[in-house]
C-alpha positions as CSV (number, residue, x, y, z in Angstrom):
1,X,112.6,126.5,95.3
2,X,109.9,124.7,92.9
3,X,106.6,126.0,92.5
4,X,104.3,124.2,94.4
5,X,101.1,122.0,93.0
6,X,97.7,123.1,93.9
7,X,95.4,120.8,94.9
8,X,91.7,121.7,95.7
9,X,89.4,121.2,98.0
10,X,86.1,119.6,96.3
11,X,84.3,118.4,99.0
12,X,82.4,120.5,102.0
13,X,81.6,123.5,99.9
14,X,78.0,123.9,100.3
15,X,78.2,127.6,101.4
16,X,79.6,127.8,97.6
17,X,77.2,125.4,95.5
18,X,74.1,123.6,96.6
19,X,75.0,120.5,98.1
20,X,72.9,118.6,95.8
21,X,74.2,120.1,92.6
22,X,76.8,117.0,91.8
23,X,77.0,118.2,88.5
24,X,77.8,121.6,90.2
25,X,81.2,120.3,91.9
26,X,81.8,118.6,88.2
27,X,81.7,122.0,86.7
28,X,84.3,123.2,89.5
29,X,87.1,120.4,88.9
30,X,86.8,121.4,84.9
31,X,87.2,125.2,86.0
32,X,90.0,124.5,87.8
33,X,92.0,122.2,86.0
34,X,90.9,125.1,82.6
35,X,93.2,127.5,85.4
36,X,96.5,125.4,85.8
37,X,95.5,123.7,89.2
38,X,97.2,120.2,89.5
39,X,94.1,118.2,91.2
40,X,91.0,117.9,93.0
41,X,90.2,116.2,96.8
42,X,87.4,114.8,97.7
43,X,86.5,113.2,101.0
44,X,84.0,111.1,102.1
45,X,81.6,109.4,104.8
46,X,78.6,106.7,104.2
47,X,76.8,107.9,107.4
48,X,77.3,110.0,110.2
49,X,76.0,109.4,113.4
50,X,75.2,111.8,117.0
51,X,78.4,111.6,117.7
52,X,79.4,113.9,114.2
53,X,78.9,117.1,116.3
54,X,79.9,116.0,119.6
55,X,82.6,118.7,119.8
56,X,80.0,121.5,118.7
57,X,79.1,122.1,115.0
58,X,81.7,124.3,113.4
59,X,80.7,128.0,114.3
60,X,81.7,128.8,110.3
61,X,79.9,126.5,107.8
62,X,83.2,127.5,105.4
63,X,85.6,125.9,107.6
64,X,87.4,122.4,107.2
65,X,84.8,119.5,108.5
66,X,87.2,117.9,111.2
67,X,86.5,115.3,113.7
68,X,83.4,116.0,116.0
69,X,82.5,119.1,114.5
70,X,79.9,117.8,111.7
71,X,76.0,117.8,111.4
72,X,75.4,114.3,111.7
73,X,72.9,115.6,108.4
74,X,76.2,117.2,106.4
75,X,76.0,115.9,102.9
76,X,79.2,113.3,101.8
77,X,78.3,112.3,98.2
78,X,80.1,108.9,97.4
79,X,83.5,110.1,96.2
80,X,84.4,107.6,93.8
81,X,81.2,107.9,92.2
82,X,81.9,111.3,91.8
83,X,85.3,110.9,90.9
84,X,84.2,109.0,88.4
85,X,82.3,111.9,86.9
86,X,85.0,114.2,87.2
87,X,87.5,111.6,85.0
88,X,85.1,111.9,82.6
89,X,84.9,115.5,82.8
90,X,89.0,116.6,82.7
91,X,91.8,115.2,80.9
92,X,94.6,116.1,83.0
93,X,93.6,117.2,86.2
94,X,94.6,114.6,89.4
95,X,91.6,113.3,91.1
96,X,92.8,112.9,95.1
97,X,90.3,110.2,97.1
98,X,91.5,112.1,99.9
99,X,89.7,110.0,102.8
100,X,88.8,106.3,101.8
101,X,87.7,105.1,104.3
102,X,88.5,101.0,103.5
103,X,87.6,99.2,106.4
104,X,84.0,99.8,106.1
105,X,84.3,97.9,102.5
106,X,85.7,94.5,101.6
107,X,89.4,95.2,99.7
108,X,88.4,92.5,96.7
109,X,84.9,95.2,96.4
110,X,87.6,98.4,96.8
111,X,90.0,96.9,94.3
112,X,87.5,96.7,91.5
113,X,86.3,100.0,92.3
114,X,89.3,102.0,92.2
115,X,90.7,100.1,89.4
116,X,88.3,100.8,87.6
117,X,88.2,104.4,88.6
118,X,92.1,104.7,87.6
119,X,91.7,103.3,84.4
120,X,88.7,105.3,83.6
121,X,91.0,108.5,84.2
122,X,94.3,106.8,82.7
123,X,96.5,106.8,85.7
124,X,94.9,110.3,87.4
125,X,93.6,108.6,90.4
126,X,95.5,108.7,93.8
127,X,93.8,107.3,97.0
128,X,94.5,107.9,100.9
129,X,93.4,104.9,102.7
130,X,92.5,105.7,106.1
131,X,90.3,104.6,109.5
132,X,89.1,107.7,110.1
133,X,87.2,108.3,113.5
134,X,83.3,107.9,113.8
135,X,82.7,105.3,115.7
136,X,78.7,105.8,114.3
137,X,79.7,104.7,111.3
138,X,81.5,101.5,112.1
139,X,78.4,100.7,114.3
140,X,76.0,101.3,111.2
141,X,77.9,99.2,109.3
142,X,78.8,96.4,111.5
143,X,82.5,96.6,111.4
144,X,84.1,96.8,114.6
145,X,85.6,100.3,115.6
146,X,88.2,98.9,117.4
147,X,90.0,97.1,114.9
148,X,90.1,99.5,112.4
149,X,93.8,100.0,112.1
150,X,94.6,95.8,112.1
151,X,91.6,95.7,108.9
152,X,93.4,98.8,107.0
153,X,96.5,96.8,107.2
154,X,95.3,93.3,105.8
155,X,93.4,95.4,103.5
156,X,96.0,97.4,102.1
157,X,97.9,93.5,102.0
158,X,95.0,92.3,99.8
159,X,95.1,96.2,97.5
160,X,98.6,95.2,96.4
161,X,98.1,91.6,95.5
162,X,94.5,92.2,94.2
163,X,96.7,94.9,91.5
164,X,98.9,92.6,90.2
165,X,98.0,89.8,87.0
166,X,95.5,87.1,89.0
167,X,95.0,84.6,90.3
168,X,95.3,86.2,94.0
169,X,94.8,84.4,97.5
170,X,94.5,85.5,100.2
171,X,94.0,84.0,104.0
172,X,94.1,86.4,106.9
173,X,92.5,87.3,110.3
174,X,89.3,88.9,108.6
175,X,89.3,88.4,104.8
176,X,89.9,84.6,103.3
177,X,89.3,84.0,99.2
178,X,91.6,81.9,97.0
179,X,92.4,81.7,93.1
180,X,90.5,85.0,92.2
181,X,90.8,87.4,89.5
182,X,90.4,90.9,89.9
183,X,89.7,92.6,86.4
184,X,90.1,94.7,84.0
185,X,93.4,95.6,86.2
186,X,94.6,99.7,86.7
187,X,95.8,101.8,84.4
188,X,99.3,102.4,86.2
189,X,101.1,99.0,87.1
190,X,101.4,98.0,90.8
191,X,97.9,100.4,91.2
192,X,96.7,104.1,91.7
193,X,99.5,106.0,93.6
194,X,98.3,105.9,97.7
195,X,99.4,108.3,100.1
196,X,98.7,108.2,103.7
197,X,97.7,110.9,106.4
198,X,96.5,111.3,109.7
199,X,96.7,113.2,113.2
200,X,100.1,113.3,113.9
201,X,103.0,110.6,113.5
202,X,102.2,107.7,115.0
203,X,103.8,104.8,114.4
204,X,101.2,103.1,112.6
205,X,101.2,105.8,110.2
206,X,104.6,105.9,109.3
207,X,104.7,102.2,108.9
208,X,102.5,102.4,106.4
209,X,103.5,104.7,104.5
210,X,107.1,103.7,104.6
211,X,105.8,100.7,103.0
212,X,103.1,101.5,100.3
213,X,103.0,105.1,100.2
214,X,104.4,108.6,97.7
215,X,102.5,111.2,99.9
216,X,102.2,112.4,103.3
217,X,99.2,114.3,103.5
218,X,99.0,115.4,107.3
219,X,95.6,116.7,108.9
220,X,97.3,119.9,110.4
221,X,100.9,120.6,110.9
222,X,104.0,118.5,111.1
223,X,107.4,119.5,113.2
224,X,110.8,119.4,111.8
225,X,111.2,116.3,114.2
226,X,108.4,114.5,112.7
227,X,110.0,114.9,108.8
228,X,112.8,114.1,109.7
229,X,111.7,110.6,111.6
230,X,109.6,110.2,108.1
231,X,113.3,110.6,106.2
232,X,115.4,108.3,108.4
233,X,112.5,105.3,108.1
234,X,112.6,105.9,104.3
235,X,116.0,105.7,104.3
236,X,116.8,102.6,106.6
237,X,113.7,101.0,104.2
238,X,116.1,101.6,101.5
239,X,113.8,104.6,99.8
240,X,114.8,107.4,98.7
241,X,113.2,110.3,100.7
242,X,113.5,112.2,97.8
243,X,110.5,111.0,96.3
244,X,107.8,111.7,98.8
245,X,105.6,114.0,98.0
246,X,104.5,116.1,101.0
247,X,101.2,117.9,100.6
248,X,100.5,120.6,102.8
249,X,97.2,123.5,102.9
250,X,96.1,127.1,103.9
251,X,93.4,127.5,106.0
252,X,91.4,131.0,106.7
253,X,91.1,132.8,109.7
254,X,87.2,133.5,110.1
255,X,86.4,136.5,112.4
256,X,82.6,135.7,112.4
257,X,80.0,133.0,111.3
258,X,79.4,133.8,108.1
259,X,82.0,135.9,106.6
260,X,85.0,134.5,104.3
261,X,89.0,134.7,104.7
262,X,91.3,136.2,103.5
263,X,93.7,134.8,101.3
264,X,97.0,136.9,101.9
265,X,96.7,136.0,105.3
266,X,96.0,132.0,104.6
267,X,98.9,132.2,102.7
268,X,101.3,133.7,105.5
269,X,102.5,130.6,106.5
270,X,103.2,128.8,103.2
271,X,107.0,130.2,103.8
272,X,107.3,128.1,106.3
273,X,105.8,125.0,104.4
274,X,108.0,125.4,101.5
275,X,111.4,126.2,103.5
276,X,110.3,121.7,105.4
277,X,110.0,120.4,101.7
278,X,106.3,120.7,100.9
279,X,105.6,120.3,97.4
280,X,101.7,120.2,97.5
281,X,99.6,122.7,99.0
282,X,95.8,121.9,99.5
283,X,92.9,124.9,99.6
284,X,88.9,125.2,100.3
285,X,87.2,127.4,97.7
286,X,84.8,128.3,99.8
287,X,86.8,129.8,102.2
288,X,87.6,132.4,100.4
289,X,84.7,133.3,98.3
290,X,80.9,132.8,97.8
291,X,79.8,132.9,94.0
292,X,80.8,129.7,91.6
293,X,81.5,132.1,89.3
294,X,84.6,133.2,90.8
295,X,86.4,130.0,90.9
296,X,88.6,130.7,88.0
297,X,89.5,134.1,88.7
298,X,90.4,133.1,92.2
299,X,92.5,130.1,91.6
300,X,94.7,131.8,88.6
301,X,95.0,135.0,91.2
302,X,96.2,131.8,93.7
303,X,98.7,130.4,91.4
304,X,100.4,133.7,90.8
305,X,100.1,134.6,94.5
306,X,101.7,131.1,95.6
307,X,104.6,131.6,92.4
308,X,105.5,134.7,93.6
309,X,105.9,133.4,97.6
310,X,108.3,130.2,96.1
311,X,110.4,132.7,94.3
């Protein structure tokens, strides 16, 4: 089977650099790309609100940030401005806007911004469009929680207009302009590649990405049942399933509150990954180690490690 890509985790790894060391995580998506990884993800939040840690605050400060388990006082640098310093820092290295989270912005404001982004890194840029969860947030902002999913999808209407030659119009249930340009357009034709993810396979989801997306990027595990729904809508779309990339990830297994994983055992169940058709598999540095300057050890020792397992 194909080697998978290796897409790392840039965002949440304060245990691993200060949190407000930007230039820091810069330094980390130029060491990578310098050791053969494909591309870096980064997340994001504008605020976060009581509610961040209403599950309890992740007992390991390593772990993935996750819904509920954040101090409301966890740092979220603006991605794309960071993104945009990370363009300008690599040359080949895929820069994944992992969680935008477009409701809380106007799509004509997004368009201009990732366009602009994707032409500054010639056609590196690929963005996940999502809701997310934190009901704070909307609040803080003034954009109601509840209809989230209805603004993503008149959004993502506006996106794909807004990335083709002007004028574009536009008259829908939130967002209303006419006869507007939006300029200098992407680097890639049609826009930055999107991919779309989420808990589970709901039907929103999939309809989404049946119609705008090339990459599944589930938050935790997805059945054989679930892939094989994604094929059959792909298919009775008239796409070719073929051509979705699915991007999977290895977690650690912490055995106290401050101690790191293992990466043998993160990568026990990457078998089973490959063997449903992932092609992508996402990691968290900082998981696995504590010093910076380990980073490009660590992720050529990954590669050869993941090689080996796809043989």
């Amino acid at each position: 089977m194909p080697v998978p890509k290796l897409l790392m985790v840039l965002t949440e790894n304060w245990t691993l650099v200060p949190p407000r060391d930007l230039r820091a995580l810069v330094r980390l998506a130029v060491e990578a790309e310098q050791a053969g990884i494909d591309g870096v993800m980064l997340s994001e939040h504008t605020v976060l609100g009581p509610s961040a840690g209403g599950y309890g605050v992740m007992a390991n400060p390593r772990d993935y940030a996750a819904p509920g388990n954040q101090d409301p006082a966890m740092p979220w640098p603006s991605s794309i401005v960071l993104m945009s310093a990370i363009a300008q820092a690599t040359s080949t290295l895929r820069i994944v806007a992992g969680a935008i989270i477009a409701p809380l912005r106007h799509p004509l404001q997004l368009a201009k911004d990732l366009a602009t982004l994707d032409l500054l890194s010639e056609g590196r840029l690929v963005v996940l469009p999502t809701v997310s969860w934190h009901r704070d947030e909307y609040d803080a902002l003034a954009v109601p929680f509840a209809q989230r999913g209805r603004i993503l999808d008149e959004q993502l209407e506006v996106l794909e207009a807004a990335w083709r030659p002007g004028p574009v119009s536009h008259h829908g249930a939130r967002f209303h302009f006419d006869d507007v340009w939006v300029e200098p357009q992407p680097w890639r034709p049609g826009g930055p590649t999107l991919w779309f993810g989420g808990q589970g396979m709901h039907p929103p989801l999939l309809r989404r990405l049946v119609r705008y997306g090339a990459g599944l990027n589930p938050f935790g595990p997805l059945t054989d049942a679930d892939l094989t729904t994604v094929r059959t809508a792909f298919a009775d779309a008239g796409r070719d399933p073929d051509t979705l990339e699915l991007i999977g990830g290895i977690r650690a297994t912490f055995h106290g509150n401050d101690d790191v994983g293992d990466l043998d055992t993160a990568l026990l169940d990457l078998p089973r990954q490959l063997d449903q058709g992932f092609t992508t598999i996402c990691f968290k540095p900082s998981m696995f180690l504590d010093d910076p300057a380990l980073i490009g050890p660590f992720c050529r020792t990954l590669r050869r490690k993941v090689e080996a397992l796809a043989k």
